[in-house]
C-alpha positions as YAML, in Angstrom:
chain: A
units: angstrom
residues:
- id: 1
  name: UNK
  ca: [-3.45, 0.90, 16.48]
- id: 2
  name: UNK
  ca: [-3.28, -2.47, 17.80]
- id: 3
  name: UNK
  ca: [-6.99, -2.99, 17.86]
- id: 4
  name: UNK
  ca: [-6.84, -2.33, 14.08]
- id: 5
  name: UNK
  ca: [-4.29, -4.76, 13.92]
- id: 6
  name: UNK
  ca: [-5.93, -7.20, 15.36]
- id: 7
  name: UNK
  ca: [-9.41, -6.80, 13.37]
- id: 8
  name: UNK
  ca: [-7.37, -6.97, 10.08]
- id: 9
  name: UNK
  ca: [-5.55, -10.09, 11.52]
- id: 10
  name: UNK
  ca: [-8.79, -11.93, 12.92]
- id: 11
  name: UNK
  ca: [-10.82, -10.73, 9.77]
- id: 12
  name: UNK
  ca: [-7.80, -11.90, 7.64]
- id: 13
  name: UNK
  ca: [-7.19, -15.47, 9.22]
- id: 14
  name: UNK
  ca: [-11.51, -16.59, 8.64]
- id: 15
  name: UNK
  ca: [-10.62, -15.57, 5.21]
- id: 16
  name: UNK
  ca: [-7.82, -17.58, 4.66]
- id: 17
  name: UNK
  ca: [-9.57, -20.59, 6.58]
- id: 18
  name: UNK
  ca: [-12.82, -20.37, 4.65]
- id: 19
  name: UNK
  ca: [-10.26, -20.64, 1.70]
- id: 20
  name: UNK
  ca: [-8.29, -23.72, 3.20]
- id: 21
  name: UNK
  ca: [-11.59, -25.33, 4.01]
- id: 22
  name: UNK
  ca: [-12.27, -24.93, -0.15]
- id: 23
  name: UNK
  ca: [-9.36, -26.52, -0.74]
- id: 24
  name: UNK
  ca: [-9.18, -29.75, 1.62]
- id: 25
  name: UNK
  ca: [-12.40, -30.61, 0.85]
- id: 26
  name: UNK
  ca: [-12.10, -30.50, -2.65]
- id: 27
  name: UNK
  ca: [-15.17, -28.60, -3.35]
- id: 28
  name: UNK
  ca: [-16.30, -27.17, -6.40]
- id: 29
  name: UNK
  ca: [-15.24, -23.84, -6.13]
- id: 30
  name: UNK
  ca: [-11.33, -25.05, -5.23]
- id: 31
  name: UNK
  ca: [-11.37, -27.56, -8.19]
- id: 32
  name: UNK
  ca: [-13.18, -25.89, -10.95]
- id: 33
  name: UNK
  ca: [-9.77, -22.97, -9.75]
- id: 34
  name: UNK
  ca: [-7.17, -25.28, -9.62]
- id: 35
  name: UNK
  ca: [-8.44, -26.49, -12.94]
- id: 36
  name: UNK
  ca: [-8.24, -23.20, -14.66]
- id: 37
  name: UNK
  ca: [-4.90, -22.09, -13.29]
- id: 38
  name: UNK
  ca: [-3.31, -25.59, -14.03]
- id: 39
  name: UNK
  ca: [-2.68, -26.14, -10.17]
- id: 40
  name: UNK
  ca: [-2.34, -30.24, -9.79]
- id: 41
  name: UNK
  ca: [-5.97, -31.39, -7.65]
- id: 42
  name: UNK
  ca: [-3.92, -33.68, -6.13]
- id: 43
  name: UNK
  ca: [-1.87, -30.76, -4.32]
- id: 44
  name: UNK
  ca: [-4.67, -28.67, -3.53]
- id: 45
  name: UNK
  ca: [-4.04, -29.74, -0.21]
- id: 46
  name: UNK
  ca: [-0.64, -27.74, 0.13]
- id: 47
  name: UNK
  ca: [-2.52, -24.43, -0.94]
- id: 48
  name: UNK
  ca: [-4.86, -25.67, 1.43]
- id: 49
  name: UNK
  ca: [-1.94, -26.08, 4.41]
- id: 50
  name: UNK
  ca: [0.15, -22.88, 3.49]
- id: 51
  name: UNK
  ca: [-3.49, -20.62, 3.80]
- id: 52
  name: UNK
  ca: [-3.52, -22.59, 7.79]
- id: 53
  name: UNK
  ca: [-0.02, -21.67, 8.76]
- id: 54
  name: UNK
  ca: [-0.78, -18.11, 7.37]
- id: 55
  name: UNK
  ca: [-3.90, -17.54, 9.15]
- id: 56
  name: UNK
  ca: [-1.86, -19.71, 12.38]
- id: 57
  name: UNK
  ca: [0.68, -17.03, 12.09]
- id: 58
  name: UNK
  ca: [-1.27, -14.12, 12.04]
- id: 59
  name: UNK
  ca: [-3.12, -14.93, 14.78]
- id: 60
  name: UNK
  ca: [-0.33, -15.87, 17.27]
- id: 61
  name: UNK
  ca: [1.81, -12.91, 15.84]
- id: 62
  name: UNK
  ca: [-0.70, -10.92, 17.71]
- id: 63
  name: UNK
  ca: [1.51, -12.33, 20.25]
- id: 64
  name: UNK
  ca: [4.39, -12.00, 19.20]
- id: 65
  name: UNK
  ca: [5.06, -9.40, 16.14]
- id: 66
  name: UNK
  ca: [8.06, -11.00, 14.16]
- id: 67
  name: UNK
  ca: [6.09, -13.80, 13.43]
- id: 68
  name: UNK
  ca: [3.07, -11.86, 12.90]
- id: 69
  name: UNK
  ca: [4.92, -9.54, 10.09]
- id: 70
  name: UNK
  ca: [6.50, -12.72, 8.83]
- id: 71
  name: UNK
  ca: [3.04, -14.69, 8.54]
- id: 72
  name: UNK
  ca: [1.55, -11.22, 6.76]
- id: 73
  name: UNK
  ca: [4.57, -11.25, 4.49]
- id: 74
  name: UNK
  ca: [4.42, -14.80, 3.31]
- id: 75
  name: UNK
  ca: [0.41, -14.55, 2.92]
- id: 76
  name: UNK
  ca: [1.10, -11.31, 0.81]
- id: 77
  name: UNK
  ca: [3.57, -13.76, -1.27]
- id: 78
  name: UNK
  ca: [1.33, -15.96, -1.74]
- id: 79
  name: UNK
  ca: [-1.76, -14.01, -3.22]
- id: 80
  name: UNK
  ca: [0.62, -12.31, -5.62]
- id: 81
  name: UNK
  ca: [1.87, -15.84, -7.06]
- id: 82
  name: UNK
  ca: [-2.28, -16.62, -7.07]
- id: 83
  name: UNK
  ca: [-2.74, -13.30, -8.73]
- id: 84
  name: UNK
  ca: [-0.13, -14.06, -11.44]
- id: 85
  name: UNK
  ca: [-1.05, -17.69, -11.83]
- id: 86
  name: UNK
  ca: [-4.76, -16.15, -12.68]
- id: 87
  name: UNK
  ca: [-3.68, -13.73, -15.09]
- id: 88
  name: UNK
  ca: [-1.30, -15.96, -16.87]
- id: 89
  name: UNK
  ca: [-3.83, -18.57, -17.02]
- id: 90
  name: UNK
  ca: [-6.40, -16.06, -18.71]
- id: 91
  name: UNK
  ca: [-8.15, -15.87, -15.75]
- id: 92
  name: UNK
  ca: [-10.91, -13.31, -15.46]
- id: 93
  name: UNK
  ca: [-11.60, -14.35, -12.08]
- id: 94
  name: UNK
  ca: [-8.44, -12.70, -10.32]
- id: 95
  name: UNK
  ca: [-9.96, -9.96, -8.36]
- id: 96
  name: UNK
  ca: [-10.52, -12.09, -5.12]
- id: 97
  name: UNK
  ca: [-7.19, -12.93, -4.85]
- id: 98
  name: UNK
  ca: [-6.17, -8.96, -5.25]
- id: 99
  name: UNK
  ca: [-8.61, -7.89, -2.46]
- id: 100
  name: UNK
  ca: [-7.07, -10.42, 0.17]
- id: 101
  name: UNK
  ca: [-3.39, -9.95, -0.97]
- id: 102
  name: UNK
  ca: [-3.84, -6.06, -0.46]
- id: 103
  name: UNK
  ca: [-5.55, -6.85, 3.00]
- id: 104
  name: UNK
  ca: [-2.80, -9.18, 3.93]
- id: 105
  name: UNK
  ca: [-0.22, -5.76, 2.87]
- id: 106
  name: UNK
  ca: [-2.44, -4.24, 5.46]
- id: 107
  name: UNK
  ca: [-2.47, -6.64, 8.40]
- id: 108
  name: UNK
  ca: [1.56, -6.28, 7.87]
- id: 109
  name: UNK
  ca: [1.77, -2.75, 7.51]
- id: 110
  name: UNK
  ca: [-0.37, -2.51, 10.50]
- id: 111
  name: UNK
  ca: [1.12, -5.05, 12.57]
- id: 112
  name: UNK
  ca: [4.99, -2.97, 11.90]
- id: 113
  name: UNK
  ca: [3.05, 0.04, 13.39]
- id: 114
  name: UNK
  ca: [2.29, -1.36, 16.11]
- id: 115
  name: UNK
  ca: [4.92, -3.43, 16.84]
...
């Protein structure tokens, strides 16, 4: 079980960096979203920062499991407020931020298991 764990961890962690990298850059991609959900460009950084300490977390909570489940938990929070921010926003393009908020359910659910 832990070897699953630790796949879905890994696997979700280069997500959430790719993501981050989006962000701090400023690139296309991270602006033309921020501009459709009504995110400020000036604080795409703190998107940028939050995805880090999630994928930070995650990875050391391999470690140590509290922190893993509490990393998994707080990435999980934040791809449902992305999700809703999308779909309030009229959105169509909310489906990426589904697919990694339900992996991030599964690198916790996985991570309790095998705790």
């Amino acid at each position: 079980m832990f070897i699953a764990t630790a796949v879905v961890s890994v696997l979700l962690a280069v997500l959430l960096i790719a993501s981050s990298y989006g962000k701090f850059t400023r690139g296309e991609m991270g602006l033309k979203v921020s501009r459709t959900v009504g995110w400020p460009e000036n604080l795409l950084w703190v998107l940028g920062l939050l995805e880090v300490a999630g994928a930070a977390g995650l990875v050391i909570g391999l470690s140590w499991w509290p922190l893993g489940v509490a990393a998994g938990i707080g990435v999980v929070l934040y791809f449902a407020g992305a999700v809703i921010a999308h779909i309030r926003s009229g959105d169509p393009e909310w489906q990426p931020a589904v697919v990694i908020g339900l992996i991030a359910v599964v690198a916790v659910v996985l991570r309790v298991l095998s705790a």
